[in-house]
C-alpha positions as YAML, in Angstrom:
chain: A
units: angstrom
residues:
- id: 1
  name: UNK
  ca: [134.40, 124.34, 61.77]
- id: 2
  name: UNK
  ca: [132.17, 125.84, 58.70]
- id: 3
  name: UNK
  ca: [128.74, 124.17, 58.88]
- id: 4
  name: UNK
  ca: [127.40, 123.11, 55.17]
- id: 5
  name: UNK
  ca: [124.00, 122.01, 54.31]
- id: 6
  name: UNK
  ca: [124.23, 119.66, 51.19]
- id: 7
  name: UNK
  ca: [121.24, 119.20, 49.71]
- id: 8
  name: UNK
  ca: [121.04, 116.51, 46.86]
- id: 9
  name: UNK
  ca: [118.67, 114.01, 45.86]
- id: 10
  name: UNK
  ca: [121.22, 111.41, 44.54]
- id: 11
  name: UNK
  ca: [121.97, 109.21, 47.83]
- id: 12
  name: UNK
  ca: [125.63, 108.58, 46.28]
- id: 13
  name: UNK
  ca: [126.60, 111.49, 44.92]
- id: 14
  name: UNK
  ca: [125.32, 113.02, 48.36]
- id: 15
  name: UNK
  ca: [127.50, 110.92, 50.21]
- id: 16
  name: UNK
  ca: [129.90, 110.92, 48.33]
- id: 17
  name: UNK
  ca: [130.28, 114.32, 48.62]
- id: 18
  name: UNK
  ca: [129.12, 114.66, 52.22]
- id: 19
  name: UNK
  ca: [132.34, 112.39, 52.88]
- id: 20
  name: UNK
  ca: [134.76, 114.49, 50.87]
- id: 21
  name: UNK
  ca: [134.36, 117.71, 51.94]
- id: 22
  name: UNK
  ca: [134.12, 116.50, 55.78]
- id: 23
  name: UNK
  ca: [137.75, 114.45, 55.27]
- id: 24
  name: UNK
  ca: [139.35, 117.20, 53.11]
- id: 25
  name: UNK
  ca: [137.92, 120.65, 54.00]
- id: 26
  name: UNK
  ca: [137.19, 119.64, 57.34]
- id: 27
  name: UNK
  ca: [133.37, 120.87, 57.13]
- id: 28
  name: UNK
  ca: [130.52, 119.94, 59.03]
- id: 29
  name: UNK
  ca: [128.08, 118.48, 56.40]
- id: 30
  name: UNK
  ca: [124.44, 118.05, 57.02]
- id: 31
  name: UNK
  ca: [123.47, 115.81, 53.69]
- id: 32
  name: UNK
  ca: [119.46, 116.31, 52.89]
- id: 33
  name: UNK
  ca: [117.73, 114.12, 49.84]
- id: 34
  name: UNK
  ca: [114.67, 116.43, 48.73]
- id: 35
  name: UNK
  ca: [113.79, 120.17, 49.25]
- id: 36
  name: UNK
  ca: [111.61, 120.01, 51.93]
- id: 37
  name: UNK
  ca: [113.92, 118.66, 53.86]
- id: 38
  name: UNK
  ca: [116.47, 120.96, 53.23]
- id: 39
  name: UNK
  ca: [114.33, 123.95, 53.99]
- id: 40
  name: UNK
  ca: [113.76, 122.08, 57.56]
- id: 41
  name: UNK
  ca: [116.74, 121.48, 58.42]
- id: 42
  name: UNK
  ca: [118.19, 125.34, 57.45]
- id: 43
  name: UNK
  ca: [115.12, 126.21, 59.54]
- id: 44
  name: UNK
  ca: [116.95, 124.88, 62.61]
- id: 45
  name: UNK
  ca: [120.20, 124.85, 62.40]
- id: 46
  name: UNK
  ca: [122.80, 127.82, 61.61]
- id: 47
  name: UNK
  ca: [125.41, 127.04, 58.13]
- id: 48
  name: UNK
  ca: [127.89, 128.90, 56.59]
- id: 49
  name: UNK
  ca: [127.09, 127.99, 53.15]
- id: 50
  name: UNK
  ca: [124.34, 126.43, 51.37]
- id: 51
  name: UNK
  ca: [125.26, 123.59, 48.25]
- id: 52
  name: UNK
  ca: [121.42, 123.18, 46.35]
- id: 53
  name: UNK
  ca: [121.10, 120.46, 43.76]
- id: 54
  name: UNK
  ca: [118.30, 122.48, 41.26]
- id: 55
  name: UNK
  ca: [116.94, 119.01, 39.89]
- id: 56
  name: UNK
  ca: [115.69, 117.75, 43.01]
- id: 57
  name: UNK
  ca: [111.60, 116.17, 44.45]
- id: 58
  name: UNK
  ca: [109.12, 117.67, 46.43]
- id: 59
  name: UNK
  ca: [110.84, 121.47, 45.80]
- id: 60
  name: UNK
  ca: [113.90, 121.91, 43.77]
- id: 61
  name: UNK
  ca: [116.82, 123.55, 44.32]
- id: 62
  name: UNK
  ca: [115.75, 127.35, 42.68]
- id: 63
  name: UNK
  ca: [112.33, 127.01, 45.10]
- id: 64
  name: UNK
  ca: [114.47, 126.06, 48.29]
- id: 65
  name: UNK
  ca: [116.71, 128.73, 47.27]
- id: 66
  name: UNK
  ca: [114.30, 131.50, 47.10]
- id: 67
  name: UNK
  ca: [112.45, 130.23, 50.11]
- id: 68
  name: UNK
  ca: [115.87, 130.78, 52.04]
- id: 69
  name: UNK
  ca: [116.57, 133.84, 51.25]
- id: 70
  name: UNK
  ca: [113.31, 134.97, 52.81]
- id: 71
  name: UNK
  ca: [114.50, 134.58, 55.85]
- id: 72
  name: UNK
  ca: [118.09, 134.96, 55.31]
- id: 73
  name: UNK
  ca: [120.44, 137.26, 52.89]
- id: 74
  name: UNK
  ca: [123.44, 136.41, 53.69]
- id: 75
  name: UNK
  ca: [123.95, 132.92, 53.51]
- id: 76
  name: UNK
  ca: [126.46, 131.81, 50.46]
- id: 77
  name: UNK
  ca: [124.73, 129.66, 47.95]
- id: 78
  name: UNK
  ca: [125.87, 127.45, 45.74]
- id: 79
  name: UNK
  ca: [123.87, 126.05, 43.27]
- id: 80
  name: UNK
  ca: [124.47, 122.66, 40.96]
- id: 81
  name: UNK
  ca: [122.77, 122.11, 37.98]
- id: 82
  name: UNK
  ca: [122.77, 119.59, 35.45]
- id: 83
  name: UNK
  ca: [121.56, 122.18, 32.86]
- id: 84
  name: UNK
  ca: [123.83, 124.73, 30.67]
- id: 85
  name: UNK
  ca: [120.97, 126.77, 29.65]
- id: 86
  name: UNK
  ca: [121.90, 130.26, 30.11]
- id: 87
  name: UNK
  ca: [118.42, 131.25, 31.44]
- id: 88
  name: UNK
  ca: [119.16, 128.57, 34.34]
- id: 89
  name: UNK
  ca: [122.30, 130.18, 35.39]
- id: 90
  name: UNK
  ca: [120.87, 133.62, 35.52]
- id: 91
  name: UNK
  ca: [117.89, 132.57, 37.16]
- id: 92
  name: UNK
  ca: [120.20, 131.32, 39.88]
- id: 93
  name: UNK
  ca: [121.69, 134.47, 40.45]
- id: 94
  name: UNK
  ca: [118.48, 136.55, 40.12]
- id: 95
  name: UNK
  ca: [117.64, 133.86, 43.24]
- id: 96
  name: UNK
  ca: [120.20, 135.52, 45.09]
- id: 97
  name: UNK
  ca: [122.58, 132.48, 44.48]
- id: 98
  name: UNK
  ca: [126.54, 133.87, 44.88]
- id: 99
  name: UNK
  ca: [127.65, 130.88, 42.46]
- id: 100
  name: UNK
  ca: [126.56, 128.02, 40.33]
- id: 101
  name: UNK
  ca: [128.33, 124.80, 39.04]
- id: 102
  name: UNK
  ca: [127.77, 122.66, 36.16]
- id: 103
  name: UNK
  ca: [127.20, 118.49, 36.71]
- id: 104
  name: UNK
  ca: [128.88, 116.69, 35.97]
- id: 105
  name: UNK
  ca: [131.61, 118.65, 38.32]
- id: 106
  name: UNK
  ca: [134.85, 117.46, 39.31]
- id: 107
  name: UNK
  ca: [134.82, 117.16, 43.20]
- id: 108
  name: UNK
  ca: [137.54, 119.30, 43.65]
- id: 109
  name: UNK
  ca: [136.25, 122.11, 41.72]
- id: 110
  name: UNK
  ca: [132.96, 122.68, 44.18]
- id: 111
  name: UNK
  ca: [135.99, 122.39, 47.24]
- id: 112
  name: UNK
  ca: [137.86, 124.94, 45.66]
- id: 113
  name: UNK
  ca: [134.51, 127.33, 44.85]
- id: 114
  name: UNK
  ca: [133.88, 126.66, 48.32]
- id: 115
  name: UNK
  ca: [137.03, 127.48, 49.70]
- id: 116
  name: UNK
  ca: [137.04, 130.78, 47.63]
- id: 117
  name: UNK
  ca: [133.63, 131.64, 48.62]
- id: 118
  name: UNK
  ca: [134.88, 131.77, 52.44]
- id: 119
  name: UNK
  ca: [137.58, 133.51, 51.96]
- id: 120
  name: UNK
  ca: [135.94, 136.32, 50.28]
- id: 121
  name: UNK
  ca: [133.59, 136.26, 52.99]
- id: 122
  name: UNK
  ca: [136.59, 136.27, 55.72]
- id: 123
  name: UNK
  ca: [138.59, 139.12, 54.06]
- id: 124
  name: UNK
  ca: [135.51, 141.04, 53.89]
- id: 125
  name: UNK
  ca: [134.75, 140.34, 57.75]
- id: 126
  name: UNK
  ca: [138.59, 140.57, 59.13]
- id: 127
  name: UNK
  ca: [138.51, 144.33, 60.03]
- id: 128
  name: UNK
  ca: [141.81, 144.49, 58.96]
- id: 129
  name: UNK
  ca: [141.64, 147.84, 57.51]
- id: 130
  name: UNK
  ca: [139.70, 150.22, 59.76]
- id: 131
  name: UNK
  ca: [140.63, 153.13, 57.02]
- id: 132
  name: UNK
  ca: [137.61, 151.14, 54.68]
- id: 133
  name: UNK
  ca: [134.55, 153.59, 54.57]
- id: 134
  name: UNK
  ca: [131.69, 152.03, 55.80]
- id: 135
  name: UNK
  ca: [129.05, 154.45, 56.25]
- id: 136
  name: UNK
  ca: [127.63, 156.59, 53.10]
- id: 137
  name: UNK
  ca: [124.64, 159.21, 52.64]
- id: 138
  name: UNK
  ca: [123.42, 158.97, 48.83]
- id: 139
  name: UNK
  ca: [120.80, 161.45, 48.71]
- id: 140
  name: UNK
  ca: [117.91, 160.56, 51.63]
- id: 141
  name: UNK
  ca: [119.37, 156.98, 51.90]
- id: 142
  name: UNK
  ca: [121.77, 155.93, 55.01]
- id: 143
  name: UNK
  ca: [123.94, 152.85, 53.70]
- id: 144
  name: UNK
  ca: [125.69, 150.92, 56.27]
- id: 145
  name: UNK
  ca: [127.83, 148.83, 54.62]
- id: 146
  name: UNK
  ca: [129.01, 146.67, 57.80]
- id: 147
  name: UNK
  ca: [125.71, 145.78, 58.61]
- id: 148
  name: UNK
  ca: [124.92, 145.68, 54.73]
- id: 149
  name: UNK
  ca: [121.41, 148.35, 55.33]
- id: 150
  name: UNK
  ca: [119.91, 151.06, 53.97]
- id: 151
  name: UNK
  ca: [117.59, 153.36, 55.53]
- id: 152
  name: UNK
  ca: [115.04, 155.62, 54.34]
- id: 153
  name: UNK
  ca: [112.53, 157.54, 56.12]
- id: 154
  name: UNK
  ca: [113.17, 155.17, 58.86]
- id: 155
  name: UNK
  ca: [112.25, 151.73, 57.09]
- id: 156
  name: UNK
  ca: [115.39, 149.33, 56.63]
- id: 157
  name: UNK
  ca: [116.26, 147.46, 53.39]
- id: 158
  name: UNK
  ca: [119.03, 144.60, 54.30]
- id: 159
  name: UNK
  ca: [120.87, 144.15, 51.11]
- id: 160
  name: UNK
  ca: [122.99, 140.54, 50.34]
- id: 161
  name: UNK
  ca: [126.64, 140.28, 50.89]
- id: 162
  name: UNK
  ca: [126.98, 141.21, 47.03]
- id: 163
  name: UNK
  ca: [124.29, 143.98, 46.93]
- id: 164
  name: UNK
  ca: [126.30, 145.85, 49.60]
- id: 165
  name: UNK
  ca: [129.60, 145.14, 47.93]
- id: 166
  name: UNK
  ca: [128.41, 146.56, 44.50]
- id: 167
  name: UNK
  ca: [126.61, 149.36, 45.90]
- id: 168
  name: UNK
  ca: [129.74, 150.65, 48.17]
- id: 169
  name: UNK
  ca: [131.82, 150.53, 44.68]
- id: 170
  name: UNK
  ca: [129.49, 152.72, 43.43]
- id: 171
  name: UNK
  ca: [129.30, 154.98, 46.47]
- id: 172
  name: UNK
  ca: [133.18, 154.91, 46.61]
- id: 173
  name: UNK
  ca: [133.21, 156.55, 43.14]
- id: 174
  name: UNK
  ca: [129.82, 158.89, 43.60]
- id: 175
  name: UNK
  ca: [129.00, 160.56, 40.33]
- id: 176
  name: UNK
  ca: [132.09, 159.24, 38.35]
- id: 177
  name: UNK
  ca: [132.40, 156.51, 36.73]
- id: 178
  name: UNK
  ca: [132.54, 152.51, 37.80]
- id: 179
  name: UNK
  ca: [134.13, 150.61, 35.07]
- id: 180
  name: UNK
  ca: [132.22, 147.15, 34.76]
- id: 181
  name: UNK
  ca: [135.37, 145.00, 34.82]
- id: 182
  name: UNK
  ca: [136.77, 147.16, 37.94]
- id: 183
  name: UNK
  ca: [133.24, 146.07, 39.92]
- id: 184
  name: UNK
  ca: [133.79, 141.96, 38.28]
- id: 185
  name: UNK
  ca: [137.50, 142.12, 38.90]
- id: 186
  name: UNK
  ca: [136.53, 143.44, 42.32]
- id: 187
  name: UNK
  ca: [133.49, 141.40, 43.49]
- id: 188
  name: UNK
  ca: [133.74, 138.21, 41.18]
- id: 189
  name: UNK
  ca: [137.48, 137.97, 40.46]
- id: 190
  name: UNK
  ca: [136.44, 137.31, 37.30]
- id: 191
  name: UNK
  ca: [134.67, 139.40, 34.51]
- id: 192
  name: UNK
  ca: [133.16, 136.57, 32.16]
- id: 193
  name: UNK
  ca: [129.84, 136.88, 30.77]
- id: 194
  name: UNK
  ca: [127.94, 135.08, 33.44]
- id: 195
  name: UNK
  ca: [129.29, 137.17, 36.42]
- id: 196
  name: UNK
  ca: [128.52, 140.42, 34.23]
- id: 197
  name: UNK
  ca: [125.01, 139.11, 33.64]
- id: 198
  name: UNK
  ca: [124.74, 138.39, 37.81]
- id: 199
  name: UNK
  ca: [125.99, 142.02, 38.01]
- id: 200
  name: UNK
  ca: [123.35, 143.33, 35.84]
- id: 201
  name: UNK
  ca: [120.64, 141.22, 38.00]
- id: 202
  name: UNK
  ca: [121.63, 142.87, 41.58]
- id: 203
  name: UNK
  ca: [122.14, 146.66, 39.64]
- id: 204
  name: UNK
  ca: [118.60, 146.43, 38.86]
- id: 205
  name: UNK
  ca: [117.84, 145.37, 42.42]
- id: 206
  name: UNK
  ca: [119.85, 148.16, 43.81]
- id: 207
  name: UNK
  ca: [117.70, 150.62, 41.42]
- id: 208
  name: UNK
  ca: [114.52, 149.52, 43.23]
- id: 209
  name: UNK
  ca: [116.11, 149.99, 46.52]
- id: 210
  name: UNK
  ca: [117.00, 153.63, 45.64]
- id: 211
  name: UNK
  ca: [113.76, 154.42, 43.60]
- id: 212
  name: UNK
  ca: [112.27, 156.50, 46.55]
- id: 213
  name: UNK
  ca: [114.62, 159.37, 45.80]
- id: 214
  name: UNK
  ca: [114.40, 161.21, 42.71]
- id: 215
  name: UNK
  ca: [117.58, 162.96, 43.00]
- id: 216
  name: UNK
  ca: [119.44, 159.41, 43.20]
- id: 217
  name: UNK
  ca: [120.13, 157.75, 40.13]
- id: 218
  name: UNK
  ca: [122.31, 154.52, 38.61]
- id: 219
  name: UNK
  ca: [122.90, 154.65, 35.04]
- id: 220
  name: UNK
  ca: [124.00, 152.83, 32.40]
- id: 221
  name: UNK
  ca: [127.25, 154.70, 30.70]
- id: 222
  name: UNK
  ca: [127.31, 153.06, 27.08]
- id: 223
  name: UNK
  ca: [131.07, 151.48, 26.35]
- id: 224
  name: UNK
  ca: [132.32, 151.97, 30.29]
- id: 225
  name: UNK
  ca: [130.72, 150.66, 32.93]
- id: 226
  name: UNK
  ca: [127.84, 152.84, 35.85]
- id: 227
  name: UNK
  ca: [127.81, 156.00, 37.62]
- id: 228
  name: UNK
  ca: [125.59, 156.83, 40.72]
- id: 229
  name: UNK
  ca: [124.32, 160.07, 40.58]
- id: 230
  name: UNK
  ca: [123.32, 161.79, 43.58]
- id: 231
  name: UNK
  ca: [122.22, 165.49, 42.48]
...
């Protein structure tokens, strides 16, 4: 049984929530009211996916979410926000956040987010296909993309679940060119302006990952999409 920790600082929503995705998706859901608590209660336990109310007491939902990743990349997080700002929706994926919903939300549409969010994570994890490269060398980098790291000179840079995905795109097409709505289609199932902005947010992570080697490059190609050069 998935483990989720709900963390949402309206008691009936919480609940209410807590009780529907426990009856219907058959979760295990640990329901926190305030940050703090959350952050505890992640701290000692093990989940499979994080939901993080933003407005929330104490530390809200962006805070908690940082303050998770810390310690822990791979986690799925969800966040819920009352706001439609577009600054508040990239900020959550610049968190490291893998999606975001809008209250008010129709129940079934954070069950069905959640259910997709699994199986991504399952079809990535099956080993199904042992003819998948895994394992790349992009200039004096090591990128293992089963246990998401790259190396360098010995020092180890563990990358998030999308990090690894995005950079292996790139790796898998090494000097040519990655279309943007091949690497959406691919990674978000969906190439709308939010996910491309989320895109644009873990690129530029990638490119401080990789800055230690002059001969490796990502750039932008104008009209098309992103090449990794490796020269």
């Amino acid at each position: 049984m998935k483990k989720i920790l709900l963390v949402e600082d309206d008691p009936n929503l919480g609940l209410l929530l807590q009780d529907y995705l426990e009856l219907k998706g058959k979760f295990d859901v640990v329901l926190c009211t305030d940050g703090d608590e959350g952050l505890k209660a992640f701290n000692k336990q093990k989940f499979d996916l994080c939901i993080l109310d933003v407005m929330m007491p104490k530390k809200d939902g962006f805070t908690l979410g940082k303050d998770i990743r810390k310690t822990n990349t791979q986690v799925p997080i969800i966040f819920a926000t009352a706001k439609t700002m577009l600054e508040d929706k990239a900020a959550a994926y610049d968190l490291g956040g893998d999606d975001y919903i809008t209250k008010p939300f129709r129940i079934e549409e954070l069950l069905l987010r959640i259910n997709a969010m699994f199986k991504r994570t399952a079809n990535r994890n099956d080993g199904a296909d042992e003819t998948v490269e895994t394992n790349f060398s992009i200039g004096k980098y090591n990128f293992d993309y089963t246990t998401q790291i790259i190396v360098h000179d010995g020092v180890q840079q563990k990358l998030s679940t999308k990090e690894a995905e995005l950079l292996r795109l790139l790796c898998l097409k090494m000097n040519a060119v990655l279309t943007r709505e091949e690497a959406l289609l691919t990674i978000w199932h969906d190439d709308n302006y939010f996910n491309g902005r989320s895109m644009d947010v873990f690129l530029s992570k990638l490119r401080k990952y990789l800055r230690e080697d002059p001969a490796v490059e990502i750039i932008n190609v104008h009209g098309k999409g992103y090449k990794l050069l490796v020269s």
